[in-house]
VOGU-3710 file (C-alpha; in Angstrom, 3 decimals, decimal comma):
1> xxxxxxxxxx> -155,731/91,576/-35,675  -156,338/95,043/-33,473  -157,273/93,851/-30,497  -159,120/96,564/-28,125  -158,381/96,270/-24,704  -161,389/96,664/-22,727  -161,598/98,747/-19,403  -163,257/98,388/-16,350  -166,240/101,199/-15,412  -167,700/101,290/-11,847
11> xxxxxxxxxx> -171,599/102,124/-12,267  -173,923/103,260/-9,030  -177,002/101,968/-9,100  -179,916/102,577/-6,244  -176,561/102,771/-4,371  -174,561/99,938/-5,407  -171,660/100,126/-7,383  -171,291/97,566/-10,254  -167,867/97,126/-12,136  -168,492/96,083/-15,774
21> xxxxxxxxxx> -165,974/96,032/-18,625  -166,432/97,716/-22,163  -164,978/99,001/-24,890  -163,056/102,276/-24,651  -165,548/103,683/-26,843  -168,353/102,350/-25,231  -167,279/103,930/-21,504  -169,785/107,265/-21,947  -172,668/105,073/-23,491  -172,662/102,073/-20,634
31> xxxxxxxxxx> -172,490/105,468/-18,345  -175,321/106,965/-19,377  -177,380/104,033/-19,720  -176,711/103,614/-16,091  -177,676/107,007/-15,099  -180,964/106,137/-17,039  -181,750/103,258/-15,496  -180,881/104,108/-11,664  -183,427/107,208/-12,156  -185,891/104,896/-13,374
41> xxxxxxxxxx> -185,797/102,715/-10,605  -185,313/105,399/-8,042  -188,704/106,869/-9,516  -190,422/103,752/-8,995  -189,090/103,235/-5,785  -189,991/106,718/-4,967  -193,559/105,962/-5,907  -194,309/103,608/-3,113  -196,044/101,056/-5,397  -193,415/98,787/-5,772
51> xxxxxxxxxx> -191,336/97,225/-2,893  -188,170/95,669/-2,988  -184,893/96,195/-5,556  -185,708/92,904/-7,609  -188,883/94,249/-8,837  -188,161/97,595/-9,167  -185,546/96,135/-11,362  -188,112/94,271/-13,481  -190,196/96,990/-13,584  -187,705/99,429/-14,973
61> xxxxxxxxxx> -186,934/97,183/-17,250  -190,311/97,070/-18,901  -190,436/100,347/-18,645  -187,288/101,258/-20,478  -187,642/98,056/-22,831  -190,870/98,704/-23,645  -190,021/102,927/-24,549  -187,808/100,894/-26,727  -190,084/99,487/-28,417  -191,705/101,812/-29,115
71> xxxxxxxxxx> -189,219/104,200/-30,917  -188,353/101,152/-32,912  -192,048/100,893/-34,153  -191,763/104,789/-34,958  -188,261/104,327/-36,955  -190,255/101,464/-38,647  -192,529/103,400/-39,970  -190,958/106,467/-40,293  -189,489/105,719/-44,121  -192,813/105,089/-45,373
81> xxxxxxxxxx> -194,796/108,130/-44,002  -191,364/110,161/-45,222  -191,664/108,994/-48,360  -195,231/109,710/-48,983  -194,154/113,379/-47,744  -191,525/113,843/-50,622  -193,550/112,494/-52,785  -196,694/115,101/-51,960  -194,045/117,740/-52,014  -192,249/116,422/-55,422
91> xxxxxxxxxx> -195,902/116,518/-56,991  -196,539/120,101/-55,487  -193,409/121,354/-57,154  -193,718/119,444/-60,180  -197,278/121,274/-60,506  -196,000/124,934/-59,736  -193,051/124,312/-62,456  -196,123/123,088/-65,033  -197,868/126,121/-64,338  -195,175/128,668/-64,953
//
């Protein structure tokens, strides 16, 4: 058993650092998702509407979990309407090559 030793990243967030463990492969991925969520709470702090770090927490959260969802209720879609394309363009084709 290949055991993966994890490592330790230090994030900033709003100006704190937080030291969380991952996977080697993992390191750029927790990175970035930190970088996205300390702009989206600096942009809602920035806005003036919502006052202290616990809520601006919460509401980057549903902000970013709710962006989420929504790309997942594209991708679930997405097949379908991509396979009613290919099949408009296989009966296109299919109707040129009958008409040679």
């Amino acid at each position: 058993m290949n055991m993966v030793k994890k490592e330790a990243v230090l994030l900033n967030i709003m100006g704190k650092e937080y030291k969380i463990a991952c996977d080697p492969e993992e390191r750029q991925n927790l990175i970035d998702s930190a970088q996205l969520l300390d702009k989206q709470m600096r942009l809602i702090r920035d806005s003036g509407k919502v006052n202290g770090p616990d809520r601006i927490a919460v509401m980057a959260a549903l902000n970013l979990v709710h962006e989420l969802s929504s790309l997942k209720n594209q991708n679930v879609s997405l097949p379908s309407d991509l396979g009613e394309s290919l099949a408009g363009m296989v009966q296109k084709i299919e109707n040129v090559l009958e008409n040679r």
